[in-house]
N, C-alpha and C positions, 0 to 999 in steps of 0.2 A: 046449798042454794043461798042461804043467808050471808057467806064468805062472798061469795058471785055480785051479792046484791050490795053488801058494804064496799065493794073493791070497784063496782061501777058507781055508786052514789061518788065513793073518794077522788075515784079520776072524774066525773062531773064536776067537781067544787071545784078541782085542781084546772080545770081548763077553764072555769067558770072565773076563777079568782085570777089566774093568769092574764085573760082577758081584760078583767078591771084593772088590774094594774097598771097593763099597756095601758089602756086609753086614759088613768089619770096622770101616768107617767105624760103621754103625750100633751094635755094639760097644763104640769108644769113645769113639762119642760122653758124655756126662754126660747123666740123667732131663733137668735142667732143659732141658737143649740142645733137647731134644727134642721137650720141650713146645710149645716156641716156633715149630715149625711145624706143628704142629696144627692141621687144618682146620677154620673153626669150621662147621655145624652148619647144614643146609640152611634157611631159614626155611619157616615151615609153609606147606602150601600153602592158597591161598585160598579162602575157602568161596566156595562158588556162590550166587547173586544166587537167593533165593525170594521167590513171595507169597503171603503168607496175606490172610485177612478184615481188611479196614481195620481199624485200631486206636483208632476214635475213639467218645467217650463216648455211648450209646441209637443206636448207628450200626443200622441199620434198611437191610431189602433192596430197602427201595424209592427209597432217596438213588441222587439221580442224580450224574454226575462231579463235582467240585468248579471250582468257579475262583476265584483270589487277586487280593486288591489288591495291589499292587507291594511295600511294606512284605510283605507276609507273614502279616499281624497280621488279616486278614478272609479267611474263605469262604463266598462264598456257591455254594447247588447248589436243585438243584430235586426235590421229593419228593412222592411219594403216600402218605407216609406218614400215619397219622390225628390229626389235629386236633382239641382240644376247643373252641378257639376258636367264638364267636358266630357269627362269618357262614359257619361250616365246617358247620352243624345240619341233616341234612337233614331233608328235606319229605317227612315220614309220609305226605301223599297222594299221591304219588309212588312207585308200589314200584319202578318204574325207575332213581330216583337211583341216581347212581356216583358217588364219590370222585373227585377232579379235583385239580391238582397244584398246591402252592401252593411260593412259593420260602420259604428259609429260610436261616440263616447261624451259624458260627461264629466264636468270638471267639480268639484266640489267648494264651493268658496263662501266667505262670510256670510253672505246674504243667501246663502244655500245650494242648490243644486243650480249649473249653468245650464244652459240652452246647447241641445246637441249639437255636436260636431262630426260632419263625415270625416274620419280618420283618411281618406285620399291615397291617391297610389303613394307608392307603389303595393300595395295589398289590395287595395277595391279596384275593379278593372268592370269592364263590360259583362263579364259572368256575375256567378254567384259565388256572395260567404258568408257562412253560418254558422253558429253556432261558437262563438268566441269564448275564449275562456284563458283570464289574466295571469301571471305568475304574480307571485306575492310581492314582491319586489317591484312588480310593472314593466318590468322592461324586457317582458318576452310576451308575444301575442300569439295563442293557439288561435285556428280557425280551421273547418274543412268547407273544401275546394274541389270540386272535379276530378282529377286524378294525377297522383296522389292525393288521395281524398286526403291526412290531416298535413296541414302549411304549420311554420311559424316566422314569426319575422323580430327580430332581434332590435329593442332603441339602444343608438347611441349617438349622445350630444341631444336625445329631446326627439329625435329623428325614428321612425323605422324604417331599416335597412330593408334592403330586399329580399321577398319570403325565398323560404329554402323548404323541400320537402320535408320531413320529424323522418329522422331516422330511427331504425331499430324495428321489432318485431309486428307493431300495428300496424305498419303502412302495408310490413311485408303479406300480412292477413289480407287487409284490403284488395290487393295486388291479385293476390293469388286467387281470391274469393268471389272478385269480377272474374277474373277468367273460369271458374267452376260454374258459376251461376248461369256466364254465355253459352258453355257448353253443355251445362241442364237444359237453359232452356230453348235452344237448338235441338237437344235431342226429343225433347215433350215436342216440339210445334210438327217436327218431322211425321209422328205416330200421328198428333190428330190430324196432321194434312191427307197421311193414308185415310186414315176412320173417316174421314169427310168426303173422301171421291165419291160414293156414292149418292151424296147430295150435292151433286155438280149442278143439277138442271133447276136446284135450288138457289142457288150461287147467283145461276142467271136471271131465272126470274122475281127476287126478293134478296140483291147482297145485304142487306142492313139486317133483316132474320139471320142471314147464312151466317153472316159475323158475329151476332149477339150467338149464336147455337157453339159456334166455334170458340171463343170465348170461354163457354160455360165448360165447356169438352177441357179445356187449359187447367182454367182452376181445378176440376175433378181430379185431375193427374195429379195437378201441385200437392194433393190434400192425399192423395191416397199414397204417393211416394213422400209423404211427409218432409216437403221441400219447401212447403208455398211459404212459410216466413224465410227461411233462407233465401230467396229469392226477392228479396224484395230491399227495398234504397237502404243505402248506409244511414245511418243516422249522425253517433258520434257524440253525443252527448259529454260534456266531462266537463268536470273541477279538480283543482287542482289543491294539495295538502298543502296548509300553512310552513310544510317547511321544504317546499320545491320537489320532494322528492319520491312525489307517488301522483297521481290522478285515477280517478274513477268513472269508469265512462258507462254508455246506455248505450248495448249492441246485441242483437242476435247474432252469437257466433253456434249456433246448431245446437243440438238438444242430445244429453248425456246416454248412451247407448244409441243414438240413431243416426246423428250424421253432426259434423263441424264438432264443435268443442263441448266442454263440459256443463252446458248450462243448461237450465230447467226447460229450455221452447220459447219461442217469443223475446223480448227482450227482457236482457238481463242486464245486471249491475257487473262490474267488471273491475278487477284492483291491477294498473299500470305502473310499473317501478317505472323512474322517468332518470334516465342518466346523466353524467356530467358534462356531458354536452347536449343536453337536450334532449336526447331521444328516448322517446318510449320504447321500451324495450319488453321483458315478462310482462305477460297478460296471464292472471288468474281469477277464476272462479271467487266472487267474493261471499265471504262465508258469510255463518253466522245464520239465521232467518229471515233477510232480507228479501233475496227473492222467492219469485215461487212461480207457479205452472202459467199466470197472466203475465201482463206485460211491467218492466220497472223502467221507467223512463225518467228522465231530467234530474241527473242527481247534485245535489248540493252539498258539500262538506263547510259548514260553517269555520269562521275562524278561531274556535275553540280547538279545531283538530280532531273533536269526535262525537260531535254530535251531526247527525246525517240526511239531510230533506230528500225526499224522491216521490215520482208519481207511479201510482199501481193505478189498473182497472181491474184488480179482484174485486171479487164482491163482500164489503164490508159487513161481517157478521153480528159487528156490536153497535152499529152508528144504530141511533135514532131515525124513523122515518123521517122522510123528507132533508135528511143531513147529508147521503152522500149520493154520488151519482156513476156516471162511466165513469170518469176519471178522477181521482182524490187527491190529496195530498198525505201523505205518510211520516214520518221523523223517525230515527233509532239511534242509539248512543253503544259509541264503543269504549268497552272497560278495559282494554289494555289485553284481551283475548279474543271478543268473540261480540259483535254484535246483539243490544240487546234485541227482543221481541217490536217490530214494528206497529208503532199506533195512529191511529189518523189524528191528521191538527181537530177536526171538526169546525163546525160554525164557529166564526163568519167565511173561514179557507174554504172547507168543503161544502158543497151544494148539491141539487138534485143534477145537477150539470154539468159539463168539465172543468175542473179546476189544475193546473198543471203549470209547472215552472216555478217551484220555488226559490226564493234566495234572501239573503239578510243580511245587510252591511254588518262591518265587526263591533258596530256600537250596539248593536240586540235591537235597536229601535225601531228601524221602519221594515216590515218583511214588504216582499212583492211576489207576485202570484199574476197567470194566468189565467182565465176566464171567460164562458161564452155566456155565463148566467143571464146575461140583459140581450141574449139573441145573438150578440156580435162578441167576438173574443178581443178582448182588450187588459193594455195590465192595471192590473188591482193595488191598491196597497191597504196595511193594517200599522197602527202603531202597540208597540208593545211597552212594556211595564217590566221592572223588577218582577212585578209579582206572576206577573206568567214565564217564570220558570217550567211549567210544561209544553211552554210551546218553545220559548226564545233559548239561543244554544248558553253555556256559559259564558257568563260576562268575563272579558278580558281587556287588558292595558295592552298597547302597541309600544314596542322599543325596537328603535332606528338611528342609525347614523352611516360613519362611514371608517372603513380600516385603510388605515393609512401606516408609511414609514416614519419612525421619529425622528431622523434623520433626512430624509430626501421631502417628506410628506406627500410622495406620490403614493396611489392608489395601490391596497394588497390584495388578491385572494386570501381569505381567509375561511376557514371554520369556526362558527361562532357558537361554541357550545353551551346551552344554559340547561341548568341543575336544577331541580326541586329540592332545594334543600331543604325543605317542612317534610318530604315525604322519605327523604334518605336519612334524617334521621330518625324518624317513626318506625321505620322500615316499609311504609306501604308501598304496593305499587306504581300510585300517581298515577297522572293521567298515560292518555294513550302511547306515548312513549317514554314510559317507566318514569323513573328519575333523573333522568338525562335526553336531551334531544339535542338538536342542532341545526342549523339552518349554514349557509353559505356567501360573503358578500360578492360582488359582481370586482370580474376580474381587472373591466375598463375603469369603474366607476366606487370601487371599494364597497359601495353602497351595499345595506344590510339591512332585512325588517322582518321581525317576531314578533308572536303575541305569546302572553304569558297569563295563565289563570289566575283572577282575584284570591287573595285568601292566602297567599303561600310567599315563601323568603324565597330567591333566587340568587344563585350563582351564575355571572357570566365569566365563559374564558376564551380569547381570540387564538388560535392560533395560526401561523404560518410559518412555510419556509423558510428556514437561514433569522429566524427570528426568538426573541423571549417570547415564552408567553405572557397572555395580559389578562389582568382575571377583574371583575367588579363585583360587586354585590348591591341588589336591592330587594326591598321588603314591598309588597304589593298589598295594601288594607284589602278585606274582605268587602267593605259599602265603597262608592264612590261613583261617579262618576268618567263617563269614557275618558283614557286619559293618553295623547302619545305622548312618548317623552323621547329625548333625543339626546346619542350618547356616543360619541365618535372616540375610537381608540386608537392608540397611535403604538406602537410595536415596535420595540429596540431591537435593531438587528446583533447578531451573536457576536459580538467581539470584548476583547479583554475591558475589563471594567461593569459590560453593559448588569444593570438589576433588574430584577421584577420582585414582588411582593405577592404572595402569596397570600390574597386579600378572602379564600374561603378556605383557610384551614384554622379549624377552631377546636378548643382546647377544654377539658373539666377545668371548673374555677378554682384557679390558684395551683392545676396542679398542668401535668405533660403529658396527661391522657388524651391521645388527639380521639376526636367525637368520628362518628362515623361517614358524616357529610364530609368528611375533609379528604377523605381517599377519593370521590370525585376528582377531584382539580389535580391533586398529588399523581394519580394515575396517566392522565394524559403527561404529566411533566417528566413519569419517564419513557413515553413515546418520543418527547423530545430528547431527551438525553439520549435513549437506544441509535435516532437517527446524527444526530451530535455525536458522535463517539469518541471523538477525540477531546471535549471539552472536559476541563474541570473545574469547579466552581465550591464557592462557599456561603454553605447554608446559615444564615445569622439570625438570633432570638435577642428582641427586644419588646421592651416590658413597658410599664406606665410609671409615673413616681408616687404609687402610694405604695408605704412600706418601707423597710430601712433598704439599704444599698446591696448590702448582701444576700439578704433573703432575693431580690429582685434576680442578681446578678447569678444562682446558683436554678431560676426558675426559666432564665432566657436562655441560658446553657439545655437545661434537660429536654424547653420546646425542639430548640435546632439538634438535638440530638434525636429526641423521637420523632423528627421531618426526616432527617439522615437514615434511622431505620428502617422505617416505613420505604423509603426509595431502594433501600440494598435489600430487605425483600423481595423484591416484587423484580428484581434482574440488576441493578445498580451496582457496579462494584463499589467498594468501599474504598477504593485507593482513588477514585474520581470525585471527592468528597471530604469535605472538611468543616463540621460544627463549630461556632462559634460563638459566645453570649456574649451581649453588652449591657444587662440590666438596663439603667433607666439614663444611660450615660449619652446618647444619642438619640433622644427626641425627635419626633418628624416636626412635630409643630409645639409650638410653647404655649402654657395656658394648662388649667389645672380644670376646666371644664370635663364632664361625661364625653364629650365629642371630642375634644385633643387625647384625651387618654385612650379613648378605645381607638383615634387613629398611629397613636404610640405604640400601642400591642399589638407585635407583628411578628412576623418570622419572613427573610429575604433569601434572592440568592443572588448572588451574581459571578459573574464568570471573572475566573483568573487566569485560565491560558485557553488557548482554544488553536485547532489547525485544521485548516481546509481539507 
């Protein structure tokens, strides 16, 4: 007890004397001393994410969601709003006419978003069309139409040409889906026109009962032969992948075990290969947890490539009261296999009320949304932040120009294949299409545009027909600001003399260990070569000048040797092939700068005989 009582007396003093000392310390301490631990000053805290009435010029409550070219620089959407246009005039004998939905678009300029524009025949006509959706590039316009329900219509010269039905396997679903649908409901009206003879003298004395009874008798069928959503209007919803060659649409094609295709009932999400000339063709089931037994309507693929907007009317398990409503807003991201778990945007997107049609230019900034929250559905916008990363997709830079001949300088088709080269050397698997993807430029107009995620080194390589390939490299900072940049390649056609540089094949320092990023570019060049078959060509290593002559000259030998290997692996004969080193003898540029020297260190090839 006495230990107990000295060891609390001891720690008493000790907190006792502790305390005196701070405060004569604070005493004498000096002002200035003092200052100098001053805490600074909590930063303010952050406003809350609102949305008001979109902010765009004659913006009208009948503009439907928007959608963007890849640049940023076009939107088009779909409206009822009114038209003075000629083919818009209705037909005074007619008192029935209605107003029908024509698409239209915005331009993007200095001073911001312009003042809509009806896009005009030959596309907008006395009918309807809805649902528009850009190619990345801009110069293909989906839309559906009557029937065949999807159109597209082709610019060229600035112009669109006139629409042509999307060939391949959707139109043919469509097609065949109207005629099932007329012959269901043909056979249902038949059965309850029987079932209802005996309420004929109904008929006559109360048709507007007999109707509403008949009616009810309709839908009971639909629901018991589990047909009533297959029977009902196309929709068609879709956006299209930043690299032309998939779309994802919002359809009820039938319910898995019970009738039409694979999907859960109601509307589903839907993954469309779109081919090279257009046409939508395979339609599958898109995985992953996205959809589910409600309805998934209006999907959006941002221009990251995989991050994914859609609207559900499931019922939100995890929202906070009063945060969601019939219809929500949703997001999910794909990792390069499988969709993850779908989450709702929440407040200020979702409400007790429908919110539906999202989308969001490729700069992350402004989203848009549909909503009836103030009683009338009108579009919404929010602006977003860096820092809501859980709502806004990856930030990306855009890169465009156009493939051209070095020789004639007319327009190429090409393949424009860009590399992650941060994740092909890691070995990760990058984003949604692994470490390599590729986009296509336009075969009238050369024209070409990708987006590429912040944060990573990239490889571009052009290729075409009867051509070298053309390779560039650039590094994209992780912070920054939206940024397009513009980069026009020009392609030597295969003839004796023609070079290219092999501008991503990269080497251990100082030695002729090629790095693993470098069988990217290497790989396609012997696609070229298998179709080239009769060419032979010589693979040259050049160095920088720091170092003596020799050492360089025995290091630019071994690179264009371990290029030459690496090709006669992989199917290359070796008698079509010829290494050669010039150490530091041939210079690209002069100047002993970091930036002359690393564009000194290279490895080339170029062709020595070649036959048709």
């Amino acid at each position: 007890m006495r230990s107990q009582m000295v060891s609390r007396a001891s720690l008493l003093f000790t907190t006792l004397t502790a305390a005196a000392l701070l405060a004569m310390s604070w005493c004498l301490v000096p002002t200035v001393a003092r200052a100098q631990i001053t805490l600074e000053p909590l930063p303010p805290a952050r406003e809350p994410l609102v949305a008001v009435p979109a902010i765009l010029p004659e913006q009208d409550s009948a503009d439907d969601r928007p959608c963007f070219t890849l640049d940023g620089r076009m939107m088009y959407f779909g409206s009822r709003r009114a038209s003075k246009d000629p083919w818009r005039v209705a037909d005074n004998s007619n008192p029935s006419w209605k107003w029908d939905s024509d698409l239209w678009y915005r331009i993007l300029t200095d001073s911001g978003w312009s003042a809509p524009i009806n896009v005009g025949p030959p596309i907008n006509n006395s009918g309807g069309q809805l649902n528009p959706t850009v190619s990345p590039r801009g110069d293909v316009l989906y839309y559906v139409s009557g029937g065949p329900v999807l159109w597209m219509a082709k610019m060229v010269g600035g112009k669109f040409q006139q629409p042509t039905p999307v060939t391949g396997m959707l139109n043919n679903i469509y097609n065949n889906r109207q005629w099932v649908q007329n012959m269901f409901k043909d056979s249902i009206i038949r059965v309850v026109d029987r079932e209802m003879l005996p309420d004929s003298d109904l008929k006559a004395r109360a048709p507007d009962a007999w109707n509403l009874h008949r009616t009810e008798r309709l839908v009971e069928h639909y629901k018991t032969q589990m047909a009533v959503d297959f029977a009902t209007t196309i929709r068609c919803e879709s956006t299209i992948s930043p690299d032309s060659k998939a779309a994802i649409i919002s359809e009820n094609f039938g319910k898995r075990g019970s009738y039409g295709m694979d999907g859960e009932g109601g509307e589903d999400l839907w993954l469309v290969t779109i081919g090279l000339n257009g046409g939508w063709d395979t339609v599958k089931y898109l995985g992953g947890h996205v959809n589910s037994e409600f309805d998934e309507t209006y999907p959006f693929l941002a221009a990251d490539g995989v991050t994914l907007y859609f609207t559900s009317n499931r019922p939100c398990r995890t929202c906070r009261s009063g945060t969601s409503g019939a219809q929500d807003l949703y997001r999910t991201q794909y990792n390069g296999i499988t969709w993850s778990d779908p989450v709702p945007l929440g407040p200020p997107f979702n409400s007790p009320k429908d919110d539906y049609g999202f989308s969001i230019g490729p700069d992350g900034k402004t989203a848009y949304f549909v909503s009836n929250r103030d009683g009338k559905s009108r579009l919404y916008q929010v602006s977003l932040t860096p820092a809501d990363s859980n709502i806004a997709p990856r930030p990306v830079v855009v890169l465009q120009g156009t493939v051209t001949d070095a020789k004639t300088h007319k327009p190429l088709a090409a393949e424009i294949f860009v590399d992650d080269l941060s994740t092909a050397a890691s070995g990760r698997a990058g984003n949604s299409m692994g470490a390599s993807q590729s986009v296509l430029s336009d075969s009238i107009s050369g024209a070409y545009v990708l987006a590429a995620q912040r944060g990573h080194r990239f490889g571009v390589q052009a290729v075409a027909p009867g051509h070298l390939p053309r390779s560039e490299r650039f590094t994209v900072p992780a912070e920054g600001a939206f940024d397009r940049t513009k980069l026009d390649l020009e392609l030597a056609p295969v003839e004796v003399g023609a070079k290219a540089e092999f501008k991503n094949v990269y080497f251990e320092f100082g030695k002729a260990d090629l790095l693993p990023e470098s069988k990217l570019e290497l790989s396609r060049v012997v696609k070229f070569l298998v179709k080239s078959n009769k060419t032979t060509l010589e693979i040259s290593g050049h160095t920088d000048d720091v170092g003596t002559a020799e050492a360089n000259q025995t290091l630019s030998e071994a690179r264009a040797q371990a290029v030459l290997d690496f090709l006669a692996s992989i199917g290359i004969n070796r008698s079509r092939m010829k290494a050669v080193g010039y150490g530091k003898t041939r210079p690209r540029v002069r100047g002993t700068s970091e930036e002359a020297r690393a564009q000194n260190r290279r490895v080339e090839m170029t062709i020595t005989s070649e036959s048709d």
